[in-house]
Phi, psi and omega in degrees: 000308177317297195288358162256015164276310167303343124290344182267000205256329151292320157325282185332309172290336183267315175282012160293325223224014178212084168279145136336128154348109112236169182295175166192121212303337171291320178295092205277355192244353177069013170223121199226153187310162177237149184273175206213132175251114179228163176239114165283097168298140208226099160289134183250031171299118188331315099035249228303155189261148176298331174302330193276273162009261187348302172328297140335270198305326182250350163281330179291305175309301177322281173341318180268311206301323192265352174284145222245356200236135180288340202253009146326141157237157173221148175226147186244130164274154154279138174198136178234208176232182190243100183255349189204181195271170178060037183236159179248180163271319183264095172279184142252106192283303161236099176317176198273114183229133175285119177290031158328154156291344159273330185302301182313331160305310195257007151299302171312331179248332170292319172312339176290010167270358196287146180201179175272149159257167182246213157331278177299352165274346181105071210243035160272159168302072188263078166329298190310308208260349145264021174260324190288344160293331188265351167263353176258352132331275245265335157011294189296320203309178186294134202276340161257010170296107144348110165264123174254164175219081189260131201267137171256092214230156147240008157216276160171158208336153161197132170232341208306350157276356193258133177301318193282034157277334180129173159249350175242133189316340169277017174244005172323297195285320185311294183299318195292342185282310217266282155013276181282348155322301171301306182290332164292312164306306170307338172280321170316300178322315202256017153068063179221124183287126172278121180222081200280138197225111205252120165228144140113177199268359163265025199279168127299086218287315197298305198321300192314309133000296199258329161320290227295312220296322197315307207294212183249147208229122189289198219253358183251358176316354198277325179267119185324297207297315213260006190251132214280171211184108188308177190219109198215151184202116176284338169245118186280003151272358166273334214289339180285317194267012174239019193214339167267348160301310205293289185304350194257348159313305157311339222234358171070037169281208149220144154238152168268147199338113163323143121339091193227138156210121195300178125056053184255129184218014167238245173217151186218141181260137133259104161279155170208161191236151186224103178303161163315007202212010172251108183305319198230142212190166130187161188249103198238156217212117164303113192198114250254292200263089162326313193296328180222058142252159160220161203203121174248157188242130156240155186252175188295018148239044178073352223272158141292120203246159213277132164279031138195147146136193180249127162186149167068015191092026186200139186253151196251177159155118230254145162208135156101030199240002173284304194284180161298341192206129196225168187213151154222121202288147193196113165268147206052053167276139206293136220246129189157198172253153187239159190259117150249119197250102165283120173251125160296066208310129180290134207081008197239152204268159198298169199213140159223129223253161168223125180241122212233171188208104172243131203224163183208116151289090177280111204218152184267161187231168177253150168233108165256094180263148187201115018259134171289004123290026174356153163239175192292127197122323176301139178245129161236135163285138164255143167229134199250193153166135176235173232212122172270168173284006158237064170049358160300121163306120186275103172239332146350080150015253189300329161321296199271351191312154179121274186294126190231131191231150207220169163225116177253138158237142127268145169166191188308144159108000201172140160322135162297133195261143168220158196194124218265154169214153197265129154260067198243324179102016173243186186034233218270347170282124224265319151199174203249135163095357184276011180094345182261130171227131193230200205154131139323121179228136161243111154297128178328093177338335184251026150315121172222150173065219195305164152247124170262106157293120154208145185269121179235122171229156189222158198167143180288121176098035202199102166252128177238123179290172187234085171256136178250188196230118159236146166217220195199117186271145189262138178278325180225141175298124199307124171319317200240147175196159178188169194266131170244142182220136184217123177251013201236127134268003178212120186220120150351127133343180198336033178262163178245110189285116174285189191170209177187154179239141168230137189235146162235131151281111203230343165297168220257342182257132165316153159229152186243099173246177185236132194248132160205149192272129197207133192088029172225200199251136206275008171245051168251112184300109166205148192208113198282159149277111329272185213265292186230172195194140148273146166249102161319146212292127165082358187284160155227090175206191189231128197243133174281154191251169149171154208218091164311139142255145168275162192299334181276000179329170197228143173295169186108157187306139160262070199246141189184196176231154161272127148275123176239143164258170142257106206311315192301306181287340191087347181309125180275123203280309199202147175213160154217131154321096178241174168213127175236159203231120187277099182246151168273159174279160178013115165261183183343274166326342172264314179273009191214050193265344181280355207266317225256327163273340184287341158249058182243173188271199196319300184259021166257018208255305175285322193277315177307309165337293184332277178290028151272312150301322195277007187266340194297309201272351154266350154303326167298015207210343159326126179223018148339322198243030180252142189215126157278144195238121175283101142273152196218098211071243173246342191279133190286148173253322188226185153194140158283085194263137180292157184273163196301145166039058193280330165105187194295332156196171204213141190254162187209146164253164118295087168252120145316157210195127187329133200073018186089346181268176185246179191191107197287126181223131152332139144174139189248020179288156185267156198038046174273180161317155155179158172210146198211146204289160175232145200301004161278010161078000169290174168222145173252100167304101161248144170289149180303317197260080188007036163303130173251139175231092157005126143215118172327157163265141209006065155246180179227148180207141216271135173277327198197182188280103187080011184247143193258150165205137179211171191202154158258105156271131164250044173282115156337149183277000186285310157318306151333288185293326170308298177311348204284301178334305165309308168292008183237358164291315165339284190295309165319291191317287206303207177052320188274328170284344163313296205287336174313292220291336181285329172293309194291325189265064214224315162265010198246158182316151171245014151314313188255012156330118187267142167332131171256128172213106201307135183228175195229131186309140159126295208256355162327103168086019197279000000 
C-alpha cells in the first residue's frame, strides 16, 4: 500500500517538472516549463484490490496537484466495461480543468469517485472506449500543447461480457484488439502520446508494448529514453524507478541512477548527480513511513539549501514531505553531485528508502547566417550556438556530447531543406567542440521572397526552443555590406570591450543604420556604441565599436548578438554571435604588493624580495600588454590584444572571413598558434603546424600566404627596461654556466664531457 502511494506521489512530482520549452514573460531568459494537456485513465476493474483503488485515487490528484504551469489542463477518467443496460464504460471523474489554484481543488476532491466496480456496474477492462474518451478530452487543445495520455492498468483488455462487442462471447475480446487498433491510429492522427503504465502479474506486456508504439511520438522521439513505451513492473519496490523513467520520458527528460539504501534506522547520505546542462531538476527521495523519516538536501558545494524560497542562484521548492515520496524541485541547479542525508527518527522500524535526479536542459538556440540576404543560389553558412537560460554558452565537451543539431530551411519556391550541422573543426566550422555548429546551405534557385532559418536540436535530456532567422532572398547583391568585429572579450565593471565595424557602400545614396544587442542576457549594465551611425554614398570605411559596462555589472560570461540594421529597409546589413567576459577588478594587494612589503618586518621583507624577483622575472616573460597585428601587404587586416594576465603566452588562430580576408582570435584550445616573448625584445611565434617565426620588435614577418604579423607593445616602458634587465641577468647566468661547465670539462676525459645545447631565454619546451 505504501509503496503504490510513492508512486503515485512520484507521478505527481515529475509532472510538475518536466515540461516543454517556452517562452514567458516572468522569465527575462524566455525559457520557462510549457503547459500540458493530459488525461489520466484509471482502471476501475473488479481485479483491483482495495489498495490499489486508494492508490489510484492519490496518484490521479497528485498529478494534478503537483503541475507547476497554471495554464496546464488535466482530466482524470475512470473505465470499466458495459456488461449490461444503464451502464457506462467511462466514467468522467474529472472534467477537463485548468490547473489554476482552483482547478487544483477541485481535481484533488473529485478523484475520490474513483472506485472498484463491481458486476453490476460493469467491471471488465475496455480499453477502446477509454482511450476514444481520452482522445475526445484532449480534441479541443492548443495546436502547439503536448497532449499525453497515462493509462493506469493492472491487467489487460477484457470485453468478453460486452455486448457492444458483438454477441458471441468468444470474438469479443477479438473485435475489442481491432477497436483499439483503430483508436490508436486515431491518437497518432491527433498527435497524442500513449504512455501505458502496467503493475501486478496480470498485465499484458505485448498489448501495452503495441499501445505506447502505436500513439504519436514527440518532436523529441528520436532520443531512445523519450520515446514512448510501455512500463511495467511486477515487484512493487522497483515501481518507482520505472515510473520516474516513463515520466521523465514524456517530458524529453532524463534521470539519473538511483540511489538505495536498505535497513536504514539512523541516518544515512544518498548522492545523484544533476549535469551541467541542466535547467530544471528534482530530487526525489522514497521513504514507505513518512512520520519517521527526515531528509535534509546539499548541493555539491556541501551548503545546505532552504525548502522554498532562492539561495546560490537557484530556486527551491519542497513538495511531498508529509507523504511516502517528496521531492525538492529546483530551478538552475547547481550542477554536480548533492548530498540527500535522511534521518531515522529513534524507535521507528527500519526503513528503505531511495533517492533519483530528474533533470530536463532546456536551452535556446542563436541562429546566424552569412551572408544575411542571400540571393536564390547562393551558398550560405549557417552557425547555430546554444544557450542555457541564464545565459551560458555550452562550449564544454562533455556539456554538448550528445546533442545533435540541425538547420531547416523554408520558404517560397522549394521543398523544405534541412541540413545536419557539425562542431567537428572541419569545413565551415571554425573549431570543434566550441559550441558553434555550422554548415554550409545552398538556396534554391527558385527561392523567391522571405526565407526561414531555424535551428532544432536534440539530445537526451535536452528541449530546445526553434527560434527562427527570417530573411529574404535578393535578385542582386546587396550594395552596402559590412563586418562586425570585437577585438576585447574581457572587460573590467565599468570597462568597454572594442572592436570595429568595417563598412562599404557601393550605393550611390547615404544609408543610415542602427547597431543594437539584441538575444542577450538582459541584467547585464550594458550599452553599444555606437546606437546609429551614417555611412556615405561610395564610402569605405571603419567605425570603432564598443559594448560599455556598467560599474555594477555582475562577473560572468556576457554573451548575445550584435545587429546592424539599415534604419530604411529594416534590412540586416551584418550580425555576430560575440561573448564578453565581466571579470572583477584587481584587488587591493594586486595593486599595492610592493608597498605592503616594504612595510613588513625583517624576514617578511626578505621573503617578499624573494617573490618579488620571481615575480620580475614573469613579468619578463609577461605577454599581457601585447596586441597583435595582421597584414596583408602594407593594409592592417585585424588586431588582437592578449587577454588579461595571460601569463608567458598566449594561443591565437587565423580564421578567414568573408571576402578573402582574415581575422586574428584568441584560443586557448591544443594545437593552436601560441605566443611568447623573446630576450631580443622580440616575440617567438610557433605556427599551429609547429613552424617557428622570429618577429623583430617592429618589424613584421610572414605567417601565411601574403599575410604579415607585427605587434604593439603597451608594457610601460618602466617594465620594459626592467624586463630587459632581467633577461640579460637571465642570460648572463646561463652564459656563465655554460662557460663554468667548458672549464670543468678541460680536465675530463674526453668520451665523457657531457653535450652542451644551447637554450634561448624564453623559448623552453616552446
Amino acid at each position: 500500500m505504501l509503496r503504490l502511494h510513492a508512486v503515485a506521489t512520484v507521478c505527481a512530482v515529475v509532472l510538475a517538472l518536466l515540461q516543454s520549452p517556452s517562452s514567458a514573460a516572468g522569465d527575462p531568459a524566455g525559457l520557462a516549463p510549457a503547459p500540458v494537456d493530459f488525461v489520466v485513465l484509471v482502471d476501475e476493474s473488479g481485479s483491483l484490490s482495495d489498495s490499489d483503488v486508494a492508490a489510484e485515487r492519490a496518484a490521479a490528484s497528485l498529478l494534478a496537484l503537483g503541475e507547476v504551469s497554471d495554464d496546464s489542463r488535466a482530466a482524470v477518467l475512470g473505465f470499466g466495461s458495459v456488461t449490461g443496460r444503464g451502464q457506462t464504460p467511462v466514467d468522467t471523474v474529472c472534467p477537463l480543468t485548468r490547473l489554476d489554484t482552483v482547478g487544483r481543488e477541485q481535481l484533488s476532491s473529485c478523484t475520490a469517485k474513483l472506485h472498484r466496480r463491481s458486476e453490476r456496474e460493469g467491471n471488465g477492462t475496455d480499453f477502446p472506449a477509454a482511450l476514444a474518451q481520452a482522445l475526445s478530452v484532449l480534441a479541443g487543445g492548443a495546436d502547439g500543447t503536448p497532449k499525453v495520455v497515462f493509462l493506469l492498468t493492472d491487467g489487460r483488455l477484457d470485453v468478453s461480457a460486452s455486448p457492444a462487442y458483438g454477441g458471441n462471447a468468444s470474438s469479443r475480446n477479438v473485435n475489442g484488439r481491432r477497436a483499439l487498433a483503430d483508436k490508436v491510429a486515431q491518437a497518432r492522427a491527433q498527435k497524442v502520446q500513449i504512455w501505458p503504465l502496467g503493475f501486478g502479474s496480470g498485465v499484458d506486456r505485448s498489448q501495452l508494448a503495441e499501445l505506447a508504439a502505436g500513439g504519436y511520438r514527440s518532436r523529441c522521439a528520436d532520443i531512445p529514453s523519450a520515446r514512448p513505451t510501455a512500463r511495467v513492473t511486477s515487484d512493487s519496490s522497483d515501481v518507482a524507478s520505472v515510473l520516474l523513467a516513463a515520466f521523465a520520458g514524456a517530458r524529453c527528460a532524463r534521470t539519473t541512477p538511483s540511489r538505495t539504501v536498505e535497513n536504514v534506522t539512523s541516518g544515512a547520505d544518498l548522492k545523484v548527480t544533476i549535469p551541467s546542462v541542466a535547467t530544471d531538476g528534482s530530487l526525489e527521495v522514497v521513504k514507505p513511513d513518512a512520520d519517521a523519516v527526515a531528509v535534509t538536501y546539499y548541493d555539491p558545494r556541501g551548503r545546505k539549501v532552504p525548502p522554498h524560497g532562492s539561495a546560490y542562484g537557484s530556486s527551491f521548492e519542497r513538495v511531498g514531505q508529509s507523504g511516502p515520496v517528496e521531492a525538492l524541485r529546483i530551478r538552475n541547479p547547481y550542477p554536480g553531485t548533492w548530498r540527500v542525508h535522511v534521518q531515522v527518527l529513534d524507535g521507528a522500524a527500519a526503513q528503505r528508502i531511495t533517492a533519483t535526479a530528474i533533470w530536463q536542459g532546456l536551452l535556446r538556440s542563436y541562429i546566424l547566417v552569412d551572408p544575411p540576404t542571400p540571393q536564390p543560389g547562393q551558398r550560405v553558412t549557417a552557425r547555430v550556438t546554444l544557450q542555457t537560460r541564464k545565459g551560458v554558452v555550452l562550449t564544454e565537451e562533455d556539456q554538448l556530447a550528445g546533442i545533435h543539431v540541425a538547420v531547416r530551411l523554408t520558404g517560397r519556391g522549394f521543398a523544405t531543406r534541412t541540413v545536419a550541422l557539425a562542431d567537428d573543426g572541419r569545413g565551415p566550422d571554425n573549431r570543434a567542440h566550441d559550441g558553434e555548429f555550422s554548415a554550409r546551405i545552398t538556396v534554391p534557385k527558385t527561392a523567391t521572397g522571405a526565407l526561414t532559418f531555424v535551428g532544432v536540436m536534440a539530445g537526451e535530456g535536452i528541449a530546445g526552443d526553434q527560434r527562427p532567422y527570417v530573411t529574404e532572398a535578393v535578385a542582386a547583391a546587396p550594395r552596402l555590406t559590412a563586418a562586425i568585429v570585437l577585438d576585447d572579450h574581457e572587460v573590467n565593471p565599468g570597462g568597454t570591450a572594442t572592436g570595429r565595424l568595417e563598412l562599404r557602400n557601393s550605393d550611390s545614396a547615404a544609408h543610415r543604420l542602427r547597431l543594437a544587442w539584441v538575444d542577450g542576457t538582459a541584467d547585464k549594465d550594458l550599452t553599444v556604441r555606437p546606437q546609429a551611425l551614417t555611412v556615405r554614398p561610395g564610402a569605405v570605411t571603419r567605425v570603432p565599436l564598443g559594448l560599455a559596462f556598467g560599474e555594477n555589472a555582475r562577473p560572468g560570461a556576457v554573451p548575445g548578438r550584435l545587429e546592424l540594421r539599415d534604419q530604411a529597409s529594416g534590412r540586416l546589413v551584418a550580425q555576430s554571435f560575440v561573448t564578453v567576459e565581466v571579470v572583477p577588478p584587481a584587488t587591493f594587494l594586486e595593486r599595492n604588493a610592493t608597498s605592503v612589503g616594504a612595510g613588513s618586518a625583517l624576514v617578511l621583507a626578505l621573503l617578499t624580495v624573494l617573490a618579488l624577483r620571481r615575480q620580475d622575472r614573469r613579468r619578463a616573460r609577461d605577454t599581457s600588454d601585447i596586441q597583435l597585428i595582421l597584414y596583408r601587404d602594407d593594409a592592417e587586416l585585424s588586431r588582437l590584444r592578449a587577454p588579461a594576465r595571460a601569463g608567458a603566452e598566449f594561443g591565437f588562430t587565423l580564421r578567414p572571413v568573408a571576402g578573402g580576408s582574415h581575422r586574428l582570435l584568441l584560443d586557448s584550445s591544443a594545437g593552436r598558434s601560441r605566443v611568447r616573448r623573446s630576450a631580443d625584445g622580440g616575440l617567438a611565434i610557433r605556427l599551429a603546424d609547429g613552424t617557428r617565426v622570429p618577429l623583430p620588435r617592429g618589424g613584421r614577418s610572414p605567417v601565411a600566404d601574403g599575410l604579415l604579423l607585427g605587434f604593439a607593445d603597451h608594457r610601460p616602458a618602466a617594465r620594459s627596461r626592467g624586463a630587459a634587465r632581467t633577461a640579460g641577468r637571465v642570460q648572463d647566468r646561463r652564459s656563465g654556466s655554460a662557460d663554468r661547465l667548458r672549464q670543468a670539462q678541460d680536465g675530463a676525459p674526453k668520451a665523457s664531457r657531457p653535450t652542451l645545447t644551447a637554450r634561448r631565454p624564453y623559448d623552453d619546451d616552446f
